[in-house]
N, C-alpha and C positions, 0 to 999 in steps of 0.2 A: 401823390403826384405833386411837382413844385413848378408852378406855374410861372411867367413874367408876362405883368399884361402889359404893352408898352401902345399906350393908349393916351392922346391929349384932352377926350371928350369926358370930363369927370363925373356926369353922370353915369355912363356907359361902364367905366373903367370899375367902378362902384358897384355898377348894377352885376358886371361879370364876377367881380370878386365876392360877393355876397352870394351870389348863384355856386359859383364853384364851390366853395369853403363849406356849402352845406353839402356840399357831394364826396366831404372828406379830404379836397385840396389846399396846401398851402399857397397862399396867390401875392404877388408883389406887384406894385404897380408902379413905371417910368412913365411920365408923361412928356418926356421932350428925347429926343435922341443922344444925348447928352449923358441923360439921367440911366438912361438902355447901355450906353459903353460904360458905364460907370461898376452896374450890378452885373453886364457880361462881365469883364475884368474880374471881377471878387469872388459870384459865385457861377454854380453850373446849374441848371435847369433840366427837368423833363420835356419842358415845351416853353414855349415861344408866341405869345398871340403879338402880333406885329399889323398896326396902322400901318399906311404908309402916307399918309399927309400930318406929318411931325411940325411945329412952330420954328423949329430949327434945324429941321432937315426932310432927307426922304426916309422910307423905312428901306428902300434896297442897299443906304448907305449902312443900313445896320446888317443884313444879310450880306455884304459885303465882308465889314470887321469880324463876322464872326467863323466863313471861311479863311480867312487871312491867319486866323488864331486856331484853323482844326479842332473848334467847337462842333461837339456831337448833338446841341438838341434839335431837338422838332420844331419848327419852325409853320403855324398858320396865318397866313395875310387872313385880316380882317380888314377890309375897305370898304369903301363906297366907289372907289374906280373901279367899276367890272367893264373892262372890253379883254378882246383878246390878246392884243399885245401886251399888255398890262400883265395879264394873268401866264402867259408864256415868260416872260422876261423874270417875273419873279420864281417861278419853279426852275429857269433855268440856273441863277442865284443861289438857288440851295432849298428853297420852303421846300415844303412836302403837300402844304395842301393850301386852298382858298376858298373863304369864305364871303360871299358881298352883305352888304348891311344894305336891308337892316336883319338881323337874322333871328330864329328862335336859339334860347340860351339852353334849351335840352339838344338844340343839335349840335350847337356848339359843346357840349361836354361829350356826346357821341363822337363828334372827331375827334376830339384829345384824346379819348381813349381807343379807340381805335391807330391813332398816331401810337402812342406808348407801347401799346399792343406789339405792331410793325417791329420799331425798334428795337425793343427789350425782348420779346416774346414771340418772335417771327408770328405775331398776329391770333396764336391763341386765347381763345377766352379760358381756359382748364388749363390751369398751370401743373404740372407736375412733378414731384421731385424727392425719388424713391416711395416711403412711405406716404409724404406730405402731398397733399391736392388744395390747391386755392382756384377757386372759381373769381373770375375776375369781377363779373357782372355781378352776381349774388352776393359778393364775399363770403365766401361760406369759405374756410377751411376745414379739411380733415388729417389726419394721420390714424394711420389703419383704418381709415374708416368711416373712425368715431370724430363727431362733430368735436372742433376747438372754439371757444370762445374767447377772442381776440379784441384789444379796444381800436382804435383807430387808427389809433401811432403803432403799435405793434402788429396790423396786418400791413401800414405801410411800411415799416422798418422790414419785415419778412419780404415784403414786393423787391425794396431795395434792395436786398441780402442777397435771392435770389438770382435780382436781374444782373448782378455784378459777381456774380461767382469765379471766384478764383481769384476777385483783385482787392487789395488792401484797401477800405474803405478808412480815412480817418475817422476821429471824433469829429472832427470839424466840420468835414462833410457830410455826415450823417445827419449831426447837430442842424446844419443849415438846409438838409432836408424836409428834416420834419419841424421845424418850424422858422423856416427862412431869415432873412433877414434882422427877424429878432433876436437870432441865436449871437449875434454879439453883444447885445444886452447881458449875457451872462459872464456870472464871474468865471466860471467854472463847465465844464460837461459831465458834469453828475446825473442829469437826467440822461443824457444818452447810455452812462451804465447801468443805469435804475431798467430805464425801456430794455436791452440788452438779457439782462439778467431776467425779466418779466416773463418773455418772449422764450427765452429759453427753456425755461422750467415748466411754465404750459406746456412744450412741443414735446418735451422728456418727459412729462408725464402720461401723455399717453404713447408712450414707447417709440416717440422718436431718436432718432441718432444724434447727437449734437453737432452738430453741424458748424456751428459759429466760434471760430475759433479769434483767438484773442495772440494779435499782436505786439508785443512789449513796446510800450513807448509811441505807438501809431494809432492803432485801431481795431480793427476787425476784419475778419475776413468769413466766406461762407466758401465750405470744402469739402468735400469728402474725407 
């Protein structure tokens, strides 16, 4: 999962990205609204944690830009403004859900995944897909069956693959999935063909279909 934490409390913003990142997520972090249109604009997200008392703005100015642009992710207010106007006016805006601070950082990863879930998986935890089973909580994938052993990047690359069936995934996209923002630090996306190729050859070896088809010049797709 690729997270934006758009958070100005930098301990906080720390405390979450070091919580998530051990739970297998990529986490970026905006600290002014500013810094939030900058990484909307570039890239796309799974989820959204959204302040809304910004140094340079609101956070509904950002729930705002990002209907205005038919941006698809998740979106959770994380405040410390809990009344009910507050918390109606932003679900009206687009979030999906609301959180008041101060809050536990295991419930917090229960909504994102839960949010994800919603989205991508009309809210299953047992994904599955012909032969292939990924349990989302456990991670356990199988094919026929028989346990797969998967590393991080490759049960997220399969989540991704999956949740996007049917639409051409670039390198880029992919790239900045599985490891955000850094992914333009590289020269090149040869690790996305290395992961790619990894992924693949596990799932065919225990007698799955290949699934992941390869687009000249673009990227990837997952297909029948």
């Amino acid at each position: 999962m690729k997270i934006l934490i758009v958070e100005d409390e930098k301990l906080l913003s720390r405390s979450i990205k070091e919580y998530l990142e051990s739970s297998n997520c990529v986490c970026e972090i905006a600290s002014t609204k500013n810094d939030a249109f900058l990484k909307i604009s570039l890239y796309e997200y799974d989820c959204i944690l959204l302040d809304l008392s910004l140094p340079d703005g609101h956070g509904f100015e950002i729930l705002k830009e990002l209907k205005s642009k038919n941006k698809t992710e998740g979106v959770i207010i994380i405040s410390a403004k809990e009344n009910l106007e507050t918390r109606i006016e932003g679900l009206q805006l687009g979030a999906d859900d609301y959180l008041t601070k101060p809050f536990h950082l295991s419930e917090l990863l229960v909504r994102i995944q839960a949010l994800i879930r919603r989205k991508q998986f009309q809210g299953q935890n047992l994904i599955t897909f012909n032969e292939i089973s990924i349990d989302i909580l456990s991670k356990n994938v199988l094919v026929n069956s028989k346990m797969v052993s998967l590393t991080k990047k490759e049960l997220e690359l399969l989540l991704f693959l999956i949740g996007n069936q049917g639409k051409v995934l670039s390198k880029s996209s992919i790239a900045e999935h599985l490891s955000g923002d850094m992914a333009d630090m590289f020269d090149n996306h040869d690790f996305v063909y290395a992961h790619i190729k990894n992924l693949k050859k596990k799932l065919v070896e225990f007698g799955a279909v290949d699934y992941v088809k390869s687009v000249y010049g673009i990227g990837y797709k997952w297909e029948l």
